[in-house]
Every structure is written in C-alpha cells, then in structure tokens.
ROSE-733811 format. One record per atom (N, C-alpha, C, O): residue number from 1; residue in three letters; atom name; x, y, z. Coordinates in pm, 1 decimal. Layout:
@resi->NUM	resn->ALA	name->CA	c1->X	c2->Y	c3->Z
...
//
This chain:
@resi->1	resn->UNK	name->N	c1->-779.8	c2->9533.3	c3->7535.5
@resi->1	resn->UNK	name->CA	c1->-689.7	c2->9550.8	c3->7424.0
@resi->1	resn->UNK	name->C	c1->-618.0	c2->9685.8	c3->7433.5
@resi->1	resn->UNK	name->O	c1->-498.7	c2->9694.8	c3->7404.6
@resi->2	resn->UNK	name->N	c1->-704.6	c2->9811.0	c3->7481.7
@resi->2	resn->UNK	name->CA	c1->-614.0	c2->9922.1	c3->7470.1
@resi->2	resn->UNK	name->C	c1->-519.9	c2->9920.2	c3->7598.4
@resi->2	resn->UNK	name->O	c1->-411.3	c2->9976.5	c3->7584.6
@resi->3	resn->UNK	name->N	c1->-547.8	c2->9863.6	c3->7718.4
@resi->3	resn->UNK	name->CA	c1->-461.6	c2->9859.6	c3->7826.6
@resi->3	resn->UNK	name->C	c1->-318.7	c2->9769.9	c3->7738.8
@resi->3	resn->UNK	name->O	c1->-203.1	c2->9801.1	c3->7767.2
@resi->4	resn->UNK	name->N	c1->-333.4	c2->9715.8	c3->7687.2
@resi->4	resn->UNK	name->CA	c1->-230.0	c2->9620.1	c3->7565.6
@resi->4	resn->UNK	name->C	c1->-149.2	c2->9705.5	c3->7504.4
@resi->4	resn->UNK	name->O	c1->-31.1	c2->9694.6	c3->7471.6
@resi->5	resn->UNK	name->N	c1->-235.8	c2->9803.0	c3->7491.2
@resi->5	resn->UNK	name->CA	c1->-166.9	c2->9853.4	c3->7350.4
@resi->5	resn->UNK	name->C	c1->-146.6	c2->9878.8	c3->7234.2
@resi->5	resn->UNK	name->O	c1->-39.5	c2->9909.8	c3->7181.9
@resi->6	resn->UNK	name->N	c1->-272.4	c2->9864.3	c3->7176.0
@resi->6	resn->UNK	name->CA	c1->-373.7	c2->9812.8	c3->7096.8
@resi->6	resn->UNK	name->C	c1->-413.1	c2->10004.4	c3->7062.0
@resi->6	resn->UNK	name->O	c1->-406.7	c2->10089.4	c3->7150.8
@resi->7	resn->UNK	name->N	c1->-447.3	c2->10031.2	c3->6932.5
@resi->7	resn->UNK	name->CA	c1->-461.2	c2->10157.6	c3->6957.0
@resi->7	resn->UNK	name->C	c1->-630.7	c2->10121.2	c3->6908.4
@resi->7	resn->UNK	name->O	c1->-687.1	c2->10016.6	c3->6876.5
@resi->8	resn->UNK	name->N	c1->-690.0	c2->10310.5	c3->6926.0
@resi->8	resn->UNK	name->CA	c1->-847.7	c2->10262.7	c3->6940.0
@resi->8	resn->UNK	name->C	c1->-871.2	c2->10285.7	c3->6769.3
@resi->8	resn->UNK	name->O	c1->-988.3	c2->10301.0	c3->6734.4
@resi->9	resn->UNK	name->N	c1->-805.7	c2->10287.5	c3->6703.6
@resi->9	resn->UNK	name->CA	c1->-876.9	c2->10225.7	c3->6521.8
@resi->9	resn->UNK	name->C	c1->-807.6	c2->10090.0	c3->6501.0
@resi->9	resn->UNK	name->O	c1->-858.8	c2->10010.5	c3->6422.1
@resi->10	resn->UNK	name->N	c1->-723.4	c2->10066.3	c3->6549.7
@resi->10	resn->UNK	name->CA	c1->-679.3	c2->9948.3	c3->6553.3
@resi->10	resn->UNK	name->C	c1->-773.8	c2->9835.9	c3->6600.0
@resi->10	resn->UNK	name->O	c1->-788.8	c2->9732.6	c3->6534.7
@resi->11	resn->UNK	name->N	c1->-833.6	c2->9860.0	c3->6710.6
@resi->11	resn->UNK	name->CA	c1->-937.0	c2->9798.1	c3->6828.6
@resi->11	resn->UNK	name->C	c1->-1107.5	c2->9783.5	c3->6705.5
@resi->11	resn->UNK	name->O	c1->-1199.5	c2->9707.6	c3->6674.9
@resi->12	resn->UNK	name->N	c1->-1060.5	c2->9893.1	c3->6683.9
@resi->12	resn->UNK	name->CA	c1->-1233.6	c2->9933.7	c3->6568.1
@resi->12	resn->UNK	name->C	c1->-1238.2	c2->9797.3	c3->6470.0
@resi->12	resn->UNK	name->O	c1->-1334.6	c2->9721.5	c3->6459.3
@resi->13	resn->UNK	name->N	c1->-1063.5	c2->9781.7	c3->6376.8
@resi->13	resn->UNK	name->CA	c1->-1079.0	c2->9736.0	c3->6292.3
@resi->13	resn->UNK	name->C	c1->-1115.8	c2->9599.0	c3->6363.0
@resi->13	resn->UNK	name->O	c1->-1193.8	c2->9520.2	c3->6309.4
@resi->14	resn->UNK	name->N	c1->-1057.1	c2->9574.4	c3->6483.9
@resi->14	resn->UNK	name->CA	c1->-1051.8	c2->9425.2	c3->6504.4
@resi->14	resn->UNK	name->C	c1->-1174.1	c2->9369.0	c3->6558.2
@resi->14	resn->UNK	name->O	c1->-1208.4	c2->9252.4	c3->6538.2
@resi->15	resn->UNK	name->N	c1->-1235.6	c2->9448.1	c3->6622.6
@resi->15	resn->UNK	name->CA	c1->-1397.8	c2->9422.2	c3->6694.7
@resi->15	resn->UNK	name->C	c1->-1535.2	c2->9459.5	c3->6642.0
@resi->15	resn->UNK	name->O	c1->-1648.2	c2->9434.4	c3->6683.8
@resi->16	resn->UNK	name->N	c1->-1483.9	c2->9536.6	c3->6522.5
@resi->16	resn->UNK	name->CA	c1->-1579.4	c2->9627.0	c3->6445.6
@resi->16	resn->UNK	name->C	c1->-1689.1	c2->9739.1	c3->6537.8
@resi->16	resn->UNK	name->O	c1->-1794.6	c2->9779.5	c3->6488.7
@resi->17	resn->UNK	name->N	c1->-1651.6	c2->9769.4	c3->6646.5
@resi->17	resn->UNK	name->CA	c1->-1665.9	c2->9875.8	c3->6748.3
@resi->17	resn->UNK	name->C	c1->-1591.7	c2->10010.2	c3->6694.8
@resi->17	resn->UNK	name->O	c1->-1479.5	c2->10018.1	c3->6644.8
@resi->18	resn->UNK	name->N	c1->-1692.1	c2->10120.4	c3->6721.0
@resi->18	resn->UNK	name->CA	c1->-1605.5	c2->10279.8	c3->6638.1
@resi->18	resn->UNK	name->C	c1->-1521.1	c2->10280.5	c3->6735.2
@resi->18	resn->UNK	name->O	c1->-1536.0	c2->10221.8	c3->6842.4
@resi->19	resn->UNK	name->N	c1->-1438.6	c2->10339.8	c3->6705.9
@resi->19	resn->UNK	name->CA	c1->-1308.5	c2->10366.9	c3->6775.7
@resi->19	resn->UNK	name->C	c1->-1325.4	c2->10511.5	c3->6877.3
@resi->19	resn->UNK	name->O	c1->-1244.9	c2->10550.5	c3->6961.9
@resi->20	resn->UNK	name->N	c1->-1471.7	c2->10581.6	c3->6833.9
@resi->20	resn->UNK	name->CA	c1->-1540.8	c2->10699.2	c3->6953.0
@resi->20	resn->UNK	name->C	c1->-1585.4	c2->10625.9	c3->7059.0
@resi->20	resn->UNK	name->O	c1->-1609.2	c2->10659.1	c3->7175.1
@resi->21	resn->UNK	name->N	c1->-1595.2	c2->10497.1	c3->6988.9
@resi->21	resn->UNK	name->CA	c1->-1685.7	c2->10431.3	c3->7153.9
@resi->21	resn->UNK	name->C	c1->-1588.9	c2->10360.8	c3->7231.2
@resi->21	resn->UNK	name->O	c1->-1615.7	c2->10353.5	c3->7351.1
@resi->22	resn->UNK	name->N	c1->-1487.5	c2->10309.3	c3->7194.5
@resi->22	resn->UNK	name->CA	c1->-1346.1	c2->10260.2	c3->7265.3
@resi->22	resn->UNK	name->C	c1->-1341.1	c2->10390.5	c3->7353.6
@resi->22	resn->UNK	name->O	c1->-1348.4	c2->10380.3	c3->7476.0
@resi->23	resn->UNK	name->N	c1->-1326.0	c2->10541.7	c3->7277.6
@resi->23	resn->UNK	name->CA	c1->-1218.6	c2->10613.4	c3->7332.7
@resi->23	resn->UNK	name->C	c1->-1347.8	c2->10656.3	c3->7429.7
@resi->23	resn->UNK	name->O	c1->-1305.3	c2->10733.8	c3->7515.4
@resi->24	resn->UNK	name->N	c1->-1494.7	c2->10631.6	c3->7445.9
@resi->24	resn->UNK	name->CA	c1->-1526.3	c2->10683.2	c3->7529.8
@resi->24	resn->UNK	name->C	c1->-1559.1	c2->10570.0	c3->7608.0
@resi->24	resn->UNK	name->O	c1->-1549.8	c2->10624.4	c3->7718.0
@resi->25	resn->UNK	name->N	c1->-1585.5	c2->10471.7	c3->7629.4
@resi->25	resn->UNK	name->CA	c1->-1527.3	c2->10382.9	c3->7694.9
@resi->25	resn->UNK	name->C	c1->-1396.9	c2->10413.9	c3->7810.0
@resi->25	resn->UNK	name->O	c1->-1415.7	c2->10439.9	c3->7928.9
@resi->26	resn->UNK	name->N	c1->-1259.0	c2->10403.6	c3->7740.5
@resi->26	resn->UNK	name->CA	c1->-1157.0	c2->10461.5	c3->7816.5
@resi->26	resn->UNK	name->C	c1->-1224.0	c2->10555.7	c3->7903.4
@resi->26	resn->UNK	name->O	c1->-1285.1	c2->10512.9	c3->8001.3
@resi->27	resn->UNK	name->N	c1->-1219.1	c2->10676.6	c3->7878.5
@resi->27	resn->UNK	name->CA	c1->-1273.0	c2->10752.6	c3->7952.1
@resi->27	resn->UNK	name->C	c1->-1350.3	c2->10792.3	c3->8057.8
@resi->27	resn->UNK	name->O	c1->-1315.3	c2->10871.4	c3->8145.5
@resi->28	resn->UNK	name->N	c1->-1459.5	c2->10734.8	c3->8048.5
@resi->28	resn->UNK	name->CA	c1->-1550.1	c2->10695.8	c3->8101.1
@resi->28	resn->UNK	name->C	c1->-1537.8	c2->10562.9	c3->8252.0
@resi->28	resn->UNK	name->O	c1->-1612.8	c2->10545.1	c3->8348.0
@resi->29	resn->UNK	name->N	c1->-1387.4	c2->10481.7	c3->8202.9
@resi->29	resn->UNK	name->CA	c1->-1395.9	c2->10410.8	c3->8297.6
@resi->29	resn->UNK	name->C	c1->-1249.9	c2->10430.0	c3->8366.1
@resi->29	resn->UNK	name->O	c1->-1195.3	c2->10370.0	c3->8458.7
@resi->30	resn->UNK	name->N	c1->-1205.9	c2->10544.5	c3->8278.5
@resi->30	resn->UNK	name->CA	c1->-1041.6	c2->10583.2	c3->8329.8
@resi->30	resn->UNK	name->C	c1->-972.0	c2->10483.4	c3->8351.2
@resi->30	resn->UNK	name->O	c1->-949.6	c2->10427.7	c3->8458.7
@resi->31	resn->UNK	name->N	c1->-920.1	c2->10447.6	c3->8203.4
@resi->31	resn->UNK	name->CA	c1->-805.5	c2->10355.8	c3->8218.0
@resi->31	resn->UNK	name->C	c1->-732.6	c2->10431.4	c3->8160.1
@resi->31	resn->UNK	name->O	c1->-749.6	c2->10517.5	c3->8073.8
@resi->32	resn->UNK	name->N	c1->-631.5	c2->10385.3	c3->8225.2
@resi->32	resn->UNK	name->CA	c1->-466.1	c2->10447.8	c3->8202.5
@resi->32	resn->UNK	name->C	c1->-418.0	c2->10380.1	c3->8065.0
@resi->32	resn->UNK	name->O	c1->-431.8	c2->10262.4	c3->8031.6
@resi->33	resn->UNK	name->N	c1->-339.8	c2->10516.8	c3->7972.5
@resi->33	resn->UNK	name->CA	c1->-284.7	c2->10453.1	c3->7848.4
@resi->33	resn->UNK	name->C	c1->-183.6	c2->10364.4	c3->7895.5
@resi->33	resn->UNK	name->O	c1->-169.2	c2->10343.7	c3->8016.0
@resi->34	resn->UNK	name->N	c1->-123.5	c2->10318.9	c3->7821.9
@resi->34	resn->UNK	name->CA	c1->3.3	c2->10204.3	c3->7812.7
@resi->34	resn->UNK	name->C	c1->125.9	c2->10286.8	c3->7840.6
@resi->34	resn->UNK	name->O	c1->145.9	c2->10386.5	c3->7771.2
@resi->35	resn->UNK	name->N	c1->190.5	c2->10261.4	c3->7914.3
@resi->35	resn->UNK	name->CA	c1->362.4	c2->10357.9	c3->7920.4
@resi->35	resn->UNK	name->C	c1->445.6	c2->10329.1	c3->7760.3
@resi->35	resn->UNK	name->O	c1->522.0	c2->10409.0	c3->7706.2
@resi->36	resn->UNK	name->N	c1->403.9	c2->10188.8	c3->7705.3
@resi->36	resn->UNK	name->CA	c1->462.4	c2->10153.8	c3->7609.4
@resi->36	resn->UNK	name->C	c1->367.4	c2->10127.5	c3->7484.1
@resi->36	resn->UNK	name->O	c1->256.9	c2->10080.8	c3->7511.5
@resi->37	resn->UNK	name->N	c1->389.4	c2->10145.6	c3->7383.8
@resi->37	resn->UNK	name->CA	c1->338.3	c2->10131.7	c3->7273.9
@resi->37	resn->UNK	name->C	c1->333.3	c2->10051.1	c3->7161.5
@resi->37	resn->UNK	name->O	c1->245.6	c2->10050.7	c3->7075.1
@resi->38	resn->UNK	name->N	c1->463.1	c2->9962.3	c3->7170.2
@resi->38	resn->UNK	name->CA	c1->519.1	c2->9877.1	c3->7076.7
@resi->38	resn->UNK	name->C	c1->478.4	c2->9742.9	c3->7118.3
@resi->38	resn->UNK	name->O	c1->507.4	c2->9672.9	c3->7215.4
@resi->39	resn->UNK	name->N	c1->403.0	c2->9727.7	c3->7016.8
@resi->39	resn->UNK	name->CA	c1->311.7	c2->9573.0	c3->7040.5
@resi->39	resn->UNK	name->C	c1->310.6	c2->9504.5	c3->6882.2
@resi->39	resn->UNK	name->O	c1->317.9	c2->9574.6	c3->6781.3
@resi->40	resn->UNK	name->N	c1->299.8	c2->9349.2	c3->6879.4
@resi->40	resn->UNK	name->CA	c1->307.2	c2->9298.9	c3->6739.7
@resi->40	resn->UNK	name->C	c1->198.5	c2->9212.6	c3->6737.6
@resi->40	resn->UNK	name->O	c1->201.6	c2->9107.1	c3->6801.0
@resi->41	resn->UNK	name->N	c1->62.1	c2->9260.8	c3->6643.3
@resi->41	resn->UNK	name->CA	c1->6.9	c2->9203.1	c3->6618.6
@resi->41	resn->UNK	name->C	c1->8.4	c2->9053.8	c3->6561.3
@resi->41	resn->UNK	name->O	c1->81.7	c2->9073.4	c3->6464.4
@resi->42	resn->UNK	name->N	c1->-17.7	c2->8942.1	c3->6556.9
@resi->42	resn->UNK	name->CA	c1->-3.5	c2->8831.7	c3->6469.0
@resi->42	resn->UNK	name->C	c1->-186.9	c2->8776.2	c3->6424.9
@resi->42	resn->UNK	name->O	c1->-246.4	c2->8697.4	c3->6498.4
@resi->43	resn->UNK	name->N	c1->-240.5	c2->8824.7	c3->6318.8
@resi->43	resn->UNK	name->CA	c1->-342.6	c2->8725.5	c3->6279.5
@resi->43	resn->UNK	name->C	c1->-344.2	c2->8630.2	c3->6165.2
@resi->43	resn->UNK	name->O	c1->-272.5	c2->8638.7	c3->6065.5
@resi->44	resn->UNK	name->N	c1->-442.2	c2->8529.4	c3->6192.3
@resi->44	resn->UNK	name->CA	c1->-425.1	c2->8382.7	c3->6117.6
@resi->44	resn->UNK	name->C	c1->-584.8	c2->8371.3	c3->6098.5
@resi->44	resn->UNK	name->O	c1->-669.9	c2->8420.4	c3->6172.7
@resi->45	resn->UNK	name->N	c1->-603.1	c2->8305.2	c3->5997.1
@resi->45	resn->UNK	name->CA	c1->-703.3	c2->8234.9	c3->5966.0
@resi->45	resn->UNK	name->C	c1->-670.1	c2->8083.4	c3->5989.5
@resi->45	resn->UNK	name->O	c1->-567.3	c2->8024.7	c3->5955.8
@resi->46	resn->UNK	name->N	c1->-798.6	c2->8024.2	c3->6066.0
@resi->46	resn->UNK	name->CA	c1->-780.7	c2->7914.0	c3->6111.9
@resi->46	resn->UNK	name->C	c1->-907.0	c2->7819.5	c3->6056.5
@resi->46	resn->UNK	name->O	c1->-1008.6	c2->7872.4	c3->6011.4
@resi->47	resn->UNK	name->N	c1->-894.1	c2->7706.1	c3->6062.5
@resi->47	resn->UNK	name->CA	c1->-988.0	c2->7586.6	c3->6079.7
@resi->47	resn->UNK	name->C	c1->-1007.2	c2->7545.9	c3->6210.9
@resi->47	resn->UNK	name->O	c1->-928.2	c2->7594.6	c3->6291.8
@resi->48	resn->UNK	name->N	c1->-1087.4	c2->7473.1	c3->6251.6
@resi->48	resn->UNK	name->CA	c1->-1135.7	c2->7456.2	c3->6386.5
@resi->48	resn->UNK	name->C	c1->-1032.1	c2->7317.8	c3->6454.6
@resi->48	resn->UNK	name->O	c1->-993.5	c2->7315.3	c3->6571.5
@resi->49	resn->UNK	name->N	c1->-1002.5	c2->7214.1	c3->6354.3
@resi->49	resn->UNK	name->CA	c1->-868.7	c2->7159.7	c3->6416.2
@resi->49	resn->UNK	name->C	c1->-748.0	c2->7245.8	c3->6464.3
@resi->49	resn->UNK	name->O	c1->-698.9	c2->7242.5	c3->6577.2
@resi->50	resn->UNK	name->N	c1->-704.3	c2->7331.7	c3->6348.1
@resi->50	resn->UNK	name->CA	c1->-623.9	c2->7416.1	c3->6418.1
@resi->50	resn->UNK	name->C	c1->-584.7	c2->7477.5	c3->6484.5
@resi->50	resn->UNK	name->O	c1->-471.4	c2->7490.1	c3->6530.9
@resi->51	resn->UNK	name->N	c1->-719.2	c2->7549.7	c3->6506.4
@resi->51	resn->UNK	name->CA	c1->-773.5	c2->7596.9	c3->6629.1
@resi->51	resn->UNK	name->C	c1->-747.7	c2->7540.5	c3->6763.3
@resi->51	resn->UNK	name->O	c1->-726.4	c2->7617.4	c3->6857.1
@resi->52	resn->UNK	name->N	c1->-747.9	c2->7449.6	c3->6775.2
@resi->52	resn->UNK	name->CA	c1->-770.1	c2->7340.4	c3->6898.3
@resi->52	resn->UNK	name->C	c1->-665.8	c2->7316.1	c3->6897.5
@resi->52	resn->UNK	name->O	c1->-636.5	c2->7316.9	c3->7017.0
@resi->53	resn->UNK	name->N	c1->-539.4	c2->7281.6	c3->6817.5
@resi->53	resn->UNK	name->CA	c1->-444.6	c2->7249.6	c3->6813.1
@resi->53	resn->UNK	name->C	c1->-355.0	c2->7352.8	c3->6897.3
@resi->53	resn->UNK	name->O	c1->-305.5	c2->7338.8	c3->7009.2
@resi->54	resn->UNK	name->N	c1->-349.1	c2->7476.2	c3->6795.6
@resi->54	resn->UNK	name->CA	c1->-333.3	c2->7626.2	c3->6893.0
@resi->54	resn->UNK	name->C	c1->-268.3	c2->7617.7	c3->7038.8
@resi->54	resn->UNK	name->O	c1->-155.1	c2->7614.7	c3->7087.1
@resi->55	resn->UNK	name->N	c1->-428.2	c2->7615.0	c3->7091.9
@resi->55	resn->UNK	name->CA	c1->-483.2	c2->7575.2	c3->7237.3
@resi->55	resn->UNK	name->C	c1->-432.9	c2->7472.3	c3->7312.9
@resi->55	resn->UNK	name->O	c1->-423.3	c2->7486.1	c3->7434.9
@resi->56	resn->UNK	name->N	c1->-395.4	c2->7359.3	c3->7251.3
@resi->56	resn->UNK	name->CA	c1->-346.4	c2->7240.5	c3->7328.1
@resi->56	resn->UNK	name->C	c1->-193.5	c2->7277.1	c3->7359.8
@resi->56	resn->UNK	name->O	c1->-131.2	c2->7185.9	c3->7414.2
@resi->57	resn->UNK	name->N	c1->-142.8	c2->7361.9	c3->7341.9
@resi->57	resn->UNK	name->CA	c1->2.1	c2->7387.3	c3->7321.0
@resi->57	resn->UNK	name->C	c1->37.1	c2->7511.9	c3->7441.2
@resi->57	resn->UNK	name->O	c1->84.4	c2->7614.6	c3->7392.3
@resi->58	resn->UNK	name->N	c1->18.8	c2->7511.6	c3->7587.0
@resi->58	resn->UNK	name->CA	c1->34.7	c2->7620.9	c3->7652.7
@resi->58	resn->UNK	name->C	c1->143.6	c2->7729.1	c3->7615.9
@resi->58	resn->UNK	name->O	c1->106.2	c2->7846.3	c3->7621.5
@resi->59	resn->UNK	name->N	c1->256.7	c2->7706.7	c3->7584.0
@resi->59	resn->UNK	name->CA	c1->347.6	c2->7803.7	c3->7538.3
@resi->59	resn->UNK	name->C	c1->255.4	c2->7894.6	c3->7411.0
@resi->59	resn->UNK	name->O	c1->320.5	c2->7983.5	c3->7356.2
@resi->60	resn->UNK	name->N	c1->186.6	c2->7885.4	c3->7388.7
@resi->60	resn->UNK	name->CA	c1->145.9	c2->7957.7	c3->7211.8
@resi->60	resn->UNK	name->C	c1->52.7	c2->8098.4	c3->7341.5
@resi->60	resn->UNK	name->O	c1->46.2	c2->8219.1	c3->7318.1
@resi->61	resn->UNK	name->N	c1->-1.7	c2->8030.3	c3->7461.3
@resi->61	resn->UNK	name->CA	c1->-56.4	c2->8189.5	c3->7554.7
@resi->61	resn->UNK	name->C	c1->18.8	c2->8206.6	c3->7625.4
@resi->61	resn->UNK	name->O	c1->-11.5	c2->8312.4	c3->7680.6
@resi->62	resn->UNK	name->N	c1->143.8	c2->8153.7	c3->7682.9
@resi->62	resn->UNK	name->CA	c1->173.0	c2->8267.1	c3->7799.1
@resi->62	resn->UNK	name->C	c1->224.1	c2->8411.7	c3->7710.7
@resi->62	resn->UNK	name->O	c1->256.8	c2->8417.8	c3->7592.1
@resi->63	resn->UNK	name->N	c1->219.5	c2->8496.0	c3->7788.0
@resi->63	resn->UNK	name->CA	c1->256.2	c2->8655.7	c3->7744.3
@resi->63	resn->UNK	name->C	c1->255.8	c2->8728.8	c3->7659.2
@resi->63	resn->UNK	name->O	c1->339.2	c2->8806.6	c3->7612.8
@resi->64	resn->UNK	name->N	c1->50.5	c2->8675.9	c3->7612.3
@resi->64	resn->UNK	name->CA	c1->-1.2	c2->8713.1	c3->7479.3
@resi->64	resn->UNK	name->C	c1->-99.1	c2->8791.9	c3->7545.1
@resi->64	resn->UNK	name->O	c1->-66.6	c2->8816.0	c3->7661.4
@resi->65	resn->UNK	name->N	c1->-205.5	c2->8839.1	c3->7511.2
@resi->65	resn->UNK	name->CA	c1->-342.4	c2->8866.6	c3->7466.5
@resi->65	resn->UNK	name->C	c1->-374.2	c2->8779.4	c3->7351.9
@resi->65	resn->UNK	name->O	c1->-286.6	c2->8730.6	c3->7280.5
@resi->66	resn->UNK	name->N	c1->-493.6	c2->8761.6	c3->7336.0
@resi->66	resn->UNK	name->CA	c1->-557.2	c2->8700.6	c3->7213.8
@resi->66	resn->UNK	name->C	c1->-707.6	c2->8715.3	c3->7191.9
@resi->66	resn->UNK	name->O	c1->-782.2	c2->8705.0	c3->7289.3
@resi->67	resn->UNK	name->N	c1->-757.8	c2->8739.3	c3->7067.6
@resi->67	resn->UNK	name->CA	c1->-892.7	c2->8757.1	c3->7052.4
@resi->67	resn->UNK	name->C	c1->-884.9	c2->8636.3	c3->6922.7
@resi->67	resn->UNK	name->O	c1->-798.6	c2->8613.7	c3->6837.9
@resi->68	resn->UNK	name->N	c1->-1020.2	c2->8572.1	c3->6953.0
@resi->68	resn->UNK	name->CA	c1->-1092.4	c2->8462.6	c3->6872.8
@resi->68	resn->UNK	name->C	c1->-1235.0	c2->8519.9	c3->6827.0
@resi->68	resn->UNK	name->O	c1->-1327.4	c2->8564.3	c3->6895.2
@resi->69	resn->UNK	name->N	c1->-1220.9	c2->8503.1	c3->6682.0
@resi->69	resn->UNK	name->CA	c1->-1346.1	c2->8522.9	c3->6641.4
@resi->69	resn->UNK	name->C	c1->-1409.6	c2->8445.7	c3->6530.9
@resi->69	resn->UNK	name->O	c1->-1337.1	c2->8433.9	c3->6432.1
@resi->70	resn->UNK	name->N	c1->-1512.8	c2->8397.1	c3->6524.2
@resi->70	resn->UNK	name->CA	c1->-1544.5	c2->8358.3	c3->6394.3
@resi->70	resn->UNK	name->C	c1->-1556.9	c2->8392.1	c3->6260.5
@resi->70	resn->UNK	name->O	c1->-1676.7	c2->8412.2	c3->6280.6
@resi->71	resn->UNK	name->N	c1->-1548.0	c2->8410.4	c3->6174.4
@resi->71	resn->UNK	name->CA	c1->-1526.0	c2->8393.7	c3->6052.2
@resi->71	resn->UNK	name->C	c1->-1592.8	c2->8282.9	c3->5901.0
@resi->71	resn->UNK	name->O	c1->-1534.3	c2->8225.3	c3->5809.2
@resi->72	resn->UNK	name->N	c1->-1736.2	c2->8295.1	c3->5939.5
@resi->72	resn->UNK	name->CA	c1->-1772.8	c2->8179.8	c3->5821.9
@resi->72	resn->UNK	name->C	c1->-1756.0	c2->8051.6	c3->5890.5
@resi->72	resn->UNK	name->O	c1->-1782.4	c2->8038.0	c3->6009.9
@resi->73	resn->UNK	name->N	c1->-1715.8	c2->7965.1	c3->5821.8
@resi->73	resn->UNK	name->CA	c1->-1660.9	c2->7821.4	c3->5868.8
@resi->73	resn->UNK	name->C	c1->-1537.5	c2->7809.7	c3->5883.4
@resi->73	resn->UNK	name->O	c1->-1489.6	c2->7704.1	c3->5842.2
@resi->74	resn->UNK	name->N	c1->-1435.8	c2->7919.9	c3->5950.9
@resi->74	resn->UNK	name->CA	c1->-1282.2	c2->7924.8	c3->6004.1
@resi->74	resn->UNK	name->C	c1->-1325.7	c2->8029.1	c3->6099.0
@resi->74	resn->UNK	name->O	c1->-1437.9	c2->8079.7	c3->6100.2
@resi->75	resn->UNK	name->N	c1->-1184.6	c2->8069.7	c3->6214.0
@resi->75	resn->UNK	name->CA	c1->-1184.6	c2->8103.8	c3->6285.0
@resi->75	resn->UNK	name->C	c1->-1096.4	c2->8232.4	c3->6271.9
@resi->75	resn->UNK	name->O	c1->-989.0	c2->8187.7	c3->6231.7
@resi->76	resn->UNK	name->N	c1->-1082.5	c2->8381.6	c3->6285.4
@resi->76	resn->UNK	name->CA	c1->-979.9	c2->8487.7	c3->6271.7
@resi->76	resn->UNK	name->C	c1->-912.0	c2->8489.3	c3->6422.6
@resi->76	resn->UNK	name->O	c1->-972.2	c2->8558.7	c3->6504.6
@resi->77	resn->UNK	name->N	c1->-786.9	c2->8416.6	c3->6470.8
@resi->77	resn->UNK	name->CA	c1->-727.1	c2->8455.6	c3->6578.8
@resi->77	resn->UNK	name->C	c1->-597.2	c2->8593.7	c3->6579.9
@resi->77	resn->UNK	name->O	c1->-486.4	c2->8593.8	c3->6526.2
@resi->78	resn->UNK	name->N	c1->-664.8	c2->8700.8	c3->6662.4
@resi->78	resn->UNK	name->CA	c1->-525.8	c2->8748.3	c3->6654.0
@resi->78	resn->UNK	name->C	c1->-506.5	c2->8795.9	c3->6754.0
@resi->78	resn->UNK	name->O	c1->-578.2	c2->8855.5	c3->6834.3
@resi->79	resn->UNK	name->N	c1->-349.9	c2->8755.1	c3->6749.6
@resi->79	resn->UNK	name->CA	c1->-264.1	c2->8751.6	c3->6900.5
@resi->79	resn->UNK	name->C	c1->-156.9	c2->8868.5	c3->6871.5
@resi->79	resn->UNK	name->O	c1->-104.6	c2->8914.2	c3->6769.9
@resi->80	resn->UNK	name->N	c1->-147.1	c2->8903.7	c3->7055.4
@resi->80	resn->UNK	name->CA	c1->5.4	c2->8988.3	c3->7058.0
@resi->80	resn->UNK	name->C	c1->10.4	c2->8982.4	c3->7130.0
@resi->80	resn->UNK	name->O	c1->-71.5	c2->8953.2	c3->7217.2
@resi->81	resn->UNK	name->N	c1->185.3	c2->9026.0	c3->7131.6
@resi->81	resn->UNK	name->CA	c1->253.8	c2->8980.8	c3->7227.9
@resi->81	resn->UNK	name->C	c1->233.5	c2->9102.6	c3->7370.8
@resi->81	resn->UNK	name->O	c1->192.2	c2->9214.1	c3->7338.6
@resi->82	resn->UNK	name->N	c1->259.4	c2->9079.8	c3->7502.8
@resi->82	resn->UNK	name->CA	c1->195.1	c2->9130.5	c3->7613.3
@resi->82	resn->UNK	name->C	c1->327.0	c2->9255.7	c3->7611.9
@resi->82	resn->UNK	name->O	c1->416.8	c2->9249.7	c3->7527.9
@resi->83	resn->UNK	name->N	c1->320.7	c2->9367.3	c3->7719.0
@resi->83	resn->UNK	name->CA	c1->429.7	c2->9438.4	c3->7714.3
@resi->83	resn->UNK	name->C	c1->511.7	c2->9367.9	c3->7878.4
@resi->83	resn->UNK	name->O	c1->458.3	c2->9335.3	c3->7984.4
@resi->84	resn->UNK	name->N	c1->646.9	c2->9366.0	c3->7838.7
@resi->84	resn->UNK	name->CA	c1->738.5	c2->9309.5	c3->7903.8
@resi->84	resn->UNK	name->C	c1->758.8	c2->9435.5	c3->8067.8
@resi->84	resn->UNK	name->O	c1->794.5	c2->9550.6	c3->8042.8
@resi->85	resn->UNK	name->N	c1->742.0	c2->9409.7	c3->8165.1
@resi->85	resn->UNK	name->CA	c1->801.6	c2->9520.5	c3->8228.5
@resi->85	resn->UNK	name->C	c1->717.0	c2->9638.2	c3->8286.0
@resi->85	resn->UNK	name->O	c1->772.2	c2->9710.0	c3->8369.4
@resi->86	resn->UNK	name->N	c1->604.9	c2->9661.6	c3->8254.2
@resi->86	resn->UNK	name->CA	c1->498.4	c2->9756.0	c3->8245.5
@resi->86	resn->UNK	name->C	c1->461.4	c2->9796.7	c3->8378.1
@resi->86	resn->UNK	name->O	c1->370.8	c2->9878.4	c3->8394.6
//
C-alpha cells in the first residue's frame, strides 16, 4: 500500500497496524517512497453477492490495488486507483 501511495496513518486506519510499525517496516526493508502522491481511495461496504459480483467483472482490477476485509456479515473493500507512469 505505501509503495501505492497510501500514506502510513492512512495504512494504520485501513489495516489497524500503527503507522510506527508501517514506517518501520519501510525502513527496515528500504522501500522507496512513491515519486507521486495523488491516489483516490474508493471504499464500499459490501454483501458477499456483491462481492463476487465485483470480482466477476475484470475491468473493476485492472490498475487498482485493493484490500478486502471482513466486516461482521459484509465485506469493507477499498480500492485505488494504481499510479499511471511511475
């Protein structure tokens, strides 16, 4: 996610991981920040048809990232878009 673009409280909120352990993470495994920064999150609450539905549709992943997580009896997907050019 941070190679994305994704910043590390951003990353915290979404994985519930501190954002000290992202940044030492990075560090630690020396990854390079992003040249670019401008990324658009999109999250949804889903049902598990929907879900699947999503998925059946290849255009909805090319030149995303996406994280799936559960949520109770729905699903929290959130996607963004990849950086163009990088």
């Amino acid at each position: 996610m941070y190679v994305e673009g994704v910043s590390y409280r951003e990353i915290e909120r979404l994985l519930g991981v501190s954002h000290v352990s992202v940044m030492n993470w990075v560090k630690k495994y020396g990854v390079k920040a992003p040249r670019q920064t401008d990324y658009h999150p999109t999250y949804k609450i889903l049902n598990q048809k929907e879900l699947a539905e999503f998925f059946q549709d290849p255009q909805q992943l090319k030149g995303a990232g996406l994280v799936v997580t559960e949520l109770g009896d729905k699903y929290m997907m959130i996607r963004w878009e990849r950086f163009k050019g990088v």
